[in-house]
C-alpha positions in Angstrom: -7.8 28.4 -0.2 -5.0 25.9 0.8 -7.4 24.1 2.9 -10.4 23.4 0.3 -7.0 22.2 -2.0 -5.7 20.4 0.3 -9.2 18.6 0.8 -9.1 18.3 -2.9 -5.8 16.3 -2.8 -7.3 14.2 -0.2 -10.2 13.2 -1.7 -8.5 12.5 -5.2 -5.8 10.1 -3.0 -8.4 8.2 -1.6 -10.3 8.2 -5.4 -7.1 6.7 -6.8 -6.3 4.7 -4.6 -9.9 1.8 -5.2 -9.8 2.3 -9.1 -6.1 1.3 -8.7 -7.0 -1.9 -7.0 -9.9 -2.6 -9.4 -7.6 -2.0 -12.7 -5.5 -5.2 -11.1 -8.6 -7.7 -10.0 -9.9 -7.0 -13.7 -6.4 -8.1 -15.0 -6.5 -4.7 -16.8 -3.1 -3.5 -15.6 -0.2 -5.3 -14.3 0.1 -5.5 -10.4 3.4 -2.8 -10.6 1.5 -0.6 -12.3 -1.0 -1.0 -9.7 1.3 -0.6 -6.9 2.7 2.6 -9.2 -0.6 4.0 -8.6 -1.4 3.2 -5.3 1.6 5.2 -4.7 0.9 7.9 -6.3 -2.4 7.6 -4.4 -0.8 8.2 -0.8 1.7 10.9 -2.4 -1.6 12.7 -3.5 -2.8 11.9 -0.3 -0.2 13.2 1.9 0.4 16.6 0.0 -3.4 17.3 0.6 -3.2 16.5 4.3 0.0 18.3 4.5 -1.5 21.8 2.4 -4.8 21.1 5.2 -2.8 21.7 7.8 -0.4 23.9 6.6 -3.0 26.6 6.1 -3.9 26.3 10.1 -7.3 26.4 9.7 -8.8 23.9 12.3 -12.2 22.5 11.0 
């Protein structure tokens, strides 16, 4: 269970992470708010890697 979550996390990191970029090239948010979110992306990121390996399954 912790694993496919922390997989989950992962993938919604690395999901934020482009659409943040994309929001700032189409001037649509400011580049703070962009940089917000990109951290917030890694945080996401990080949890999920941390809940994979946390739950010691080795895949």
């Amino acid at each position: 269970m912790l694993y496919n979550v922390g997989r989950f996390l992962q993938l919604a990191g690395l999901i934020i992470l482009p659409i943040a970029m994309a929001g700032e090239a189409a001037e649509s948010m400011t580049l703070g708010r962009m940089l917000m979110w990109a951290c917030v992306g890694i945080f996401v990121f990080m949890i999920g890697r941390y809940l994979q390996s946390a739950s010691g399954k080795e895949e």
